[in-house]
C-alpha positions as CSV (number, residue, x, y, z in Angstrom):
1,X,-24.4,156.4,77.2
2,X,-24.6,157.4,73.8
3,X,-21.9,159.9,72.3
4,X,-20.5,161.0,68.6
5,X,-16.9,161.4,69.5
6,X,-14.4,159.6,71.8
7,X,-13.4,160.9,75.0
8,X,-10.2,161.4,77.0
9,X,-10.3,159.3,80.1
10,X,-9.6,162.1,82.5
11,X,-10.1,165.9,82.9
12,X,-9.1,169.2,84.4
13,X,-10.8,170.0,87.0
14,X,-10.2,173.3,89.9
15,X,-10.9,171.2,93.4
16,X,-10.0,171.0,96.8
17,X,-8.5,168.1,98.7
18,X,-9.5,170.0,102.2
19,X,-11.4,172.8,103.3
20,X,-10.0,175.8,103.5
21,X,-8.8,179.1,102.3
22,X,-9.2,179.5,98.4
23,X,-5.4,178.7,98.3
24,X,-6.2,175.0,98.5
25,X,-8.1,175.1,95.4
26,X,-5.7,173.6,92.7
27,X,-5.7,171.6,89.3
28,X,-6.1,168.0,89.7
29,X,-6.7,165.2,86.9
30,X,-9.6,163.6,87.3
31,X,-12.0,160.5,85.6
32,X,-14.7,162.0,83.2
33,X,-17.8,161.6,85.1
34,X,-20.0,158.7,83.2
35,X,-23.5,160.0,82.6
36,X,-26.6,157.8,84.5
37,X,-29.7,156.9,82.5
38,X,-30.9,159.9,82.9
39,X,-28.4,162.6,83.0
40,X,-26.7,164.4,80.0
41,X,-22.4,164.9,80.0
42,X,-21.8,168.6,79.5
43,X,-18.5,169.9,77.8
44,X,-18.3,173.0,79.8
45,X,-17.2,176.1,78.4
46,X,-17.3,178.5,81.4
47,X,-18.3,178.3,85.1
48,X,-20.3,180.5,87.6
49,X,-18.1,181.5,90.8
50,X,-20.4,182.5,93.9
51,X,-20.1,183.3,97.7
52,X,-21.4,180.0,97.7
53,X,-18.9,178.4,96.7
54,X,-16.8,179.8,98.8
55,X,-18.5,178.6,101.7
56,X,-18.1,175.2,100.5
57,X,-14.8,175.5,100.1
58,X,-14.4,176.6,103.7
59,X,-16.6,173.8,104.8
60,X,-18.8,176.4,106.7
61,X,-21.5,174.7,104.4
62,X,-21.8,171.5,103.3
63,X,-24.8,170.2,101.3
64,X,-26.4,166.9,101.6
65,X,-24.5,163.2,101.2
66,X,-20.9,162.9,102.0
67,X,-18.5,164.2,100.3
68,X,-14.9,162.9,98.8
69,X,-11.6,164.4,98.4
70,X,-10.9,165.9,96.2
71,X,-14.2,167.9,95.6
72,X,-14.9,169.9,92.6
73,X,-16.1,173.0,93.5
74,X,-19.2,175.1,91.3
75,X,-22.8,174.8,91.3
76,X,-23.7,175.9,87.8
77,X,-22.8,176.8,84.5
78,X,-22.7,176.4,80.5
79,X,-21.3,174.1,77.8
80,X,-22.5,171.4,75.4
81,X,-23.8,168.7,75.2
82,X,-21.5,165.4,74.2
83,X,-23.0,162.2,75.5
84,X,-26.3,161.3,77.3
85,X,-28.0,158.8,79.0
86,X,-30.2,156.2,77.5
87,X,-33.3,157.5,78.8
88,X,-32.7,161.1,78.4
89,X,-35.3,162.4,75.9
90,X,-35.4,166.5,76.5
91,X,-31.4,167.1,74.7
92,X,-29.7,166.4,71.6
93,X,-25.5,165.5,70.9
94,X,-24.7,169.2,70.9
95,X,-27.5,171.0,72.3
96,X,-25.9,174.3,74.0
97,X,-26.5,174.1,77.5
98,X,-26.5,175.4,81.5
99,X,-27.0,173.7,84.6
100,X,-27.5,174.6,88.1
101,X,-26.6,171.7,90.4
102,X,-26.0,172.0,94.2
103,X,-26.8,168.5,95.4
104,X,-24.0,166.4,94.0
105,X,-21.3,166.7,96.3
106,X,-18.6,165.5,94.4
107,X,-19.4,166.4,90.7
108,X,-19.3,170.3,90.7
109,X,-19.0,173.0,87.5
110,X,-15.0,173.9,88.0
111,X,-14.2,171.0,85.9
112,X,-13.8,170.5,81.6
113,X,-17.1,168.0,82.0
114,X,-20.1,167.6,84.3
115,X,-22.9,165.0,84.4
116,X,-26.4,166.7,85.4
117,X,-29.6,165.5,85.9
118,X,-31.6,166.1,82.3
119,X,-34.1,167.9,84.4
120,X,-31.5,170.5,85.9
121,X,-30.2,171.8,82.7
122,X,-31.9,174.0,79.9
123,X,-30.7,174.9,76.2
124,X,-29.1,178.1,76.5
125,X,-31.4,180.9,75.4
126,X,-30.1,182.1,72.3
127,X,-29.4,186.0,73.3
128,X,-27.1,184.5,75.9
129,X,-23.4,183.4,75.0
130,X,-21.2,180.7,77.3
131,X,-20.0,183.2,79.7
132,X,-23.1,185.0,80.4
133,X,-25.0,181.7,80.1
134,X,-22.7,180.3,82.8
135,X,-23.4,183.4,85.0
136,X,-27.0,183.7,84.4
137,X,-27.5,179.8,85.7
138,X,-28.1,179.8,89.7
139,X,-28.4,183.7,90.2
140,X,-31.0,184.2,86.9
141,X,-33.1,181.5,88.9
142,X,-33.0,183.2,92.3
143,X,-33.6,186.7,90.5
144,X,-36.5,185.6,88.4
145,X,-38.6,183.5,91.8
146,X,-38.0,186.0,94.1
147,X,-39.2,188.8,91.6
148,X,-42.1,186.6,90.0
149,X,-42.9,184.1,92.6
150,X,-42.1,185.5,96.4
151,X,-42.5,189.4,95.8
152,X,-45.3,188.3,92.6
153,X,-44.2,192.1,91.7
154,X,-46.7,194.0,89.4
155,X,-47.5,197.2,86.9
156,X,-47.0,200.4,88.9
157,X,-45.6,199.4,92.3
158,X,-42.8,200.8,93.5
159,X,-40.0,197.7,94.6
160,X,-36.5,198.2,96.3
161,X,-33.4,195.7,95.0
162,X,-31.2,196.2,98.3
163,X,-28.3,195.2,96.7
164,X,-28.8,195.4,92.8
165,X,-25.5,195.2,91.3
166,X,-24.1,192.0,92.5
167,X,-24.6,188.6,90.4
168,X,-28.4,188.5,91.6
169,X,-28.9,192.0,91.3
170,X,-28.2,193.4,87.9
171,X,-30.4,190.6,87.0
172,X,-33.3,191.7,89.6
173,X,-33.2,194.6,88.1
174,X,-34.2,194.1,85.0
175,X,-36.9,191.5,86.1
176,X,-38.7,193.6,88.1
177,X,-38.5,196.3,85.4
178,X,-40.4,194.3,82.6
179,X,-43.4,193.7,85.0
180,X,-43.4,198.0,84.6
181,X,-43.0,198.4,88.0
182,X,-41.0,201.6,89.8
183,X,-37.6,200.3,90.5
184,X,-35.5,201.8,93.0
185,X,-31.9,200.0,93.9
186,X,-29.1,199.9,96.4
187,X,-25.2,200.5,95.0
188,X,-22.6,202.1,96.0
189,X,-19.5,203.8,94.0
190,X,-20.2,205.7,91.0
191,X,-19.4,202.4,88.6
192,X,-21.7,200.2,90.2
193,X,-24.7,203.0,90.1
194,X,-23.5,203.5,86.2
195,X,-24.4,200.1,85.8
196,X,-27.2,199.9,87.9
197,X,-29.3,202.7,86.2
198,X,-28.1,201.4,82.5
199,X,-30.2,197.9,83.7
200,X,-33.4,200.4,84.0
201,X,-32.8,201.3,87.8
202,X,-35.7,204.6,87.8
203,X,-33.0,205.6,91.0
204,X,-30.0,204.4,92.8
205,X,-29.5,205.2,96.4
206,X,-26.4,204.5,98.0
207,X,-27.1,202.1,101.3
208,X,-24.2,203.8,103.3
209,X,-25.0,207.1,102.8
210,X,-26.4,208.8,106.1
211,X,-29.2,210.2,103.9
212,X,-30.5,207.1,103.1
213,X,-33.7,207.9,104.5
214,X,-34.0,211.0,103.2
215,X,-33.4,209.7,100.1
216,X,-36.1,206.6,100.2
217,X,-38.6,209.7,101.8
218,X,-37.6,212.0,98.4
219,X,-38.4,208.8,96.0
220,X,-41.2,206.5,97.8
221,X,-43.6,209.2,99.4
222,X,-46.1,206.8,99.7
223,X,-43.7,203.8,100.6
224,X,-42.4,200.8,99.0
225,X,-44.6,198.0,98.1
226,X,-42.0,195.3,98.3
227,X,-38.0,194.7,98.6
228,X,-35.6,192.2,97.3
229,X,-33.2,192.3,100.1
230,X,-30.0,190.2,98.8
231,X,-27.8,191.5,101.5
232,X,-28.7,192.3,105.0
233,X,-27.4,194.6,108.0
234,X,-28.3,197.9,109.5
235,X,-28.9,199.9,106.0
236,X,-31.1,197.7,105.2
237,X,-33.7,197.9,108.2
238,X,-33.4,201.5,107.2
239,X,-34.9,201.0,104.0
240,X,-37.6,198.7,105.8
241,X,-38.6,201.3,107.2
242,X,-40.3,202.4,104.4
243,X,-42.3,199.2,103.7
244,X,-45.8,199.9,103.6
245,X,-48.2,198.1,105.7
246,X,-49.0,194.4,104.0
247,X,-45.8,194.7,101.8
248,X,-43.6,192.2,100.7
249,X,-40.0,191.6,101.6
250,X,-38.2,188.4,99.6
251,X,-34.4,187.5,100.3
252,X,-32.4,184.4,99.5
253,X,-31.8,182.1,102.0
254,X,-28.2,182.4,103.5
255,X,-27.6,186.4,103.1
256,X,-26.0,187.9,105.9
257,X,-27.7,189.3,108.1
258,X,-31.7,188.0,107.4
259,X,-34.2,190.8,108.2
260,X,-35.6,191.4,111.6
261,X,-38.9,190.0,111.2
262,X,-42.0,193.0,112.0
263,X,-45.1,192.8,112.3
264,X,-45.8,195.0,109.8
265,X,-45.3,192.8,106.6
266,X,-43.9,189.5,105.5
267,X,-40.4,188.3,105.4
268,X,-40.1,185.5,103.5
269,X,-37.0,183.6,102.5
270,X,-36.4,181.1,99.4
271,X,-34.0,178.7,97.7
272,X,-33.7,178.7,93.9
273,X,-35.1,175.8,92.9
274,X,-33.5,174.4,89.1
275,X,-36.4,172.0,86.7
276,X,-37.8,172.1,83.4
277,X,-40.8,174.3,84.5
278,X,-38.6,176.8,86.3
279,X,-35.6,176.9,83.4
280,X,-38.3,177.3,80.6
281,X,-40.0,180.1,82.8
282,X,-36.6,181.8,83.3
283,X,-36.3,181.6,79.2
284,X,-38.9,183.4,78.9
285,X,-38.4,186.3,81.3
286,X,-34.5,186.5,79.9
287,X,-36.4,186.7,76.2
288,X,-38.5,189.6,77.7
289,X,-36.1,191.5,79.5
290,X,-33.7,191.6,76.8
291,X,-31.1,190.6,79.5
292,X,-27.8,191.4,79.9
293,X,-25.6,189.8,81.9
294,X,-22.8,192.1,83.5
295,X,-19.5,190.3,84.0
296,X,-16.9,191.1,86.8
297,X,-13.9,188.9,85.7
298,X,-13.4,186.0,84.0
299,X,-10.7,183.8,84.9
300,X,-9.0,181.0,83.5
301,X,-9.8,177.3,85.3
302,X,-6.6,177.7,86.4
303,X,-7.2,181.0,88.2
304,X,-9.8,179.9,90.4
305,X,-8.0,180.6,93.9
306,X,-7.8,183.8,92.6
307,X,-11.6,184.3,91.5
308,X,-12.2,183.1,94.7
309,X,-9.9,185.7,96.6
310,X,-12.1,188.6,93.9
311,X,-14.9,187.4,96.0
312,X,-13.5,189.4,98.9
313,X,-13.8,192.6,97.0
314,X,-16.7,194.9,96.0
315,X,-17.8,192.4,93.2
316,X,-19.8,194.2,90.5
317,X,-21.9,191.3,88.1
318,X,-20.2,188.2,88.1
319,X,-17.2,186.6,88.0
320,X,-17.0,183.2,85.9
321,X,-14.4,180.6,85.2
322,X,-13.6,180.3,80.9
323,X,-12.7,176.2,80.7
324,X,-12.2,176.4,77.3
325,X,-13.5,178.5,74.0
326,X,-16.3,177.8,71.2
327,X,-14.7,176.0,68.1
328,X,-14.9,178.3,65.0
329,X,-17.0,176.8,62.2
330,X,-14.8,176.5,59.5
331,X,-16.5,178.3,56.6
């Protein structure tokens, strides 16, 4: 590898010698991971915490190859670049940069370094900063393909983000918005529908109100054209209801519960997939949108049992990990 600065020999880094609850997530030293030909060794600044994660933790899902004790937990997030391999071509020795990674399953995001694939990081756009970056990683990517790709949403319709101010949501949001479509979203308490309508939300409806449908009746006369559903359950079939026929319903694969399928219209669910084509799309649509990127709580690396115990609560945004702060230029 090729690098302008000498390196420790170990890390920090938040893993977990067993599954479990997020009380066996603690600090362990660990060996810098050594960059391949082809990947690119990040300094991380900050870390994306996800329900995800917390189902690797747990063990209840475990992604492919075998994996070692102790695991570093985290699938994405945002840093810079320090060292490379000899055939990387697309980054530079300090290049800002985020990553989404969920194959490795050793070398996760919780961690003061991370070697990635060249092709499953991006520079960092330049409206976003290291926390927001590190946020906007995994859940800008599943946002952005299930507006753009699954639900292809257009000028005028009238889409449903069943679920719009989680991590996925609040970003949803403001995709669907820039395509000038009518956007109507799911929130409940009165922060969450603050937020929500500040993104461009046209209406928020809360999902466990009774009135639901009397709401979705009052706003979608004529009917939806498409949903977003990033959560499932009983409120949501509600709002199916309203589906026109031949619309479009989009969810990410592994919310609970998936949609009943109907005849009606087409479920279909996705995974976020992470490449060049796909990050320098997402640029784009972040440069469009004007994107903000709501924050939950940020936590120090040492914290992250208790980000992960946050995750059990009515999470508004995101929640990331700060590993360690931008250096002040010296002027």
């Amino acid at each position: 590898m090729t690098a302008r600065t000498v390196f420790p020999t170990s890390m920090r880094a938040a893993a977990i010698a067993r599954y479990g609850p997020p009380s066996v997530i603690t600090v362990h030293t660990l060996p810098i991971p050594q960059p391949g030909p082809r990947q690119i060794l990040i300094a991380l600044r900050a870390a994306g915490v996800g329900s995800w994660d917390e189902s690797i933790r747990d063990g209840s899902w475990r992604p492919a190859g075998r994996s070692k004790f102790p695991r570093i937990l985290g699938t994405d997030g945002a840093g810079v670049v320090v060292a490379k391999g000899a055939r990387v071509r697309r980054f530079r020795i300090g290049d800002r940069a985020y990553a989404y990674d969920s194959d490795d399953p050793n070398g996760g995001f919780y961690a003061e370094y991370v070697a990635v694939d060249e092709g499953k990081a991006a520079r960092v756009p330049d409206r976003l900063n290291d926390l927001q970056a590190a946020a906007a990683a995994v859940t800008g990517l599943t946002a952005h393909q299930g507006v753009d790709d699954v639900l292809k949403v257009r000028q005028g319709e009238t889409v449903l983000i069943f679920g719009a101010s989680g991590a996925v949501g609040t970003i949803a949001v403001q995709f669907a918005k820039r395509h000038g479509a009518r956007v109507l979203a799911t929130a409940s308490g009165r922060r969450a529908t603050i937020l929500v309508r500040r993104l461009g939300a046209d209406a928020v409806i809360d999902a466990r109100s009774r009135n639901i449908s009397d709401r979705l009746r009052e706003l979608a006369p004529d009917g939806l054209d498409a949903v977003l559903a990033l959560a499932g359950g009983d409120e949501l079939e509600r709002c199916l209801d309203f589906l026109r026929d031949g619309g479009r319903i989009a969810h990410p694969n592994g919310i609970e519960t998936e949609p009943k399928p109907r005849r009606k219209f087409r479920i279909r669910g996705y995974d976020a997939e992470g490449g060049p084509r796909q990050f320098a799309r997402l640029a784009r649509a972040i440069r469009q949108a004007k994107l903000s990127v709501p924050l939950a709580a940020v936590y120090p690396l040492g914290g992250a049992a208790a980000a992960h115990r946050r995750l059990h609560d009515h999470v508004i945004g995101r929640i990331v990990l700060r590993i360690r702060r931008a250096r002040r230029r010296r002027t």
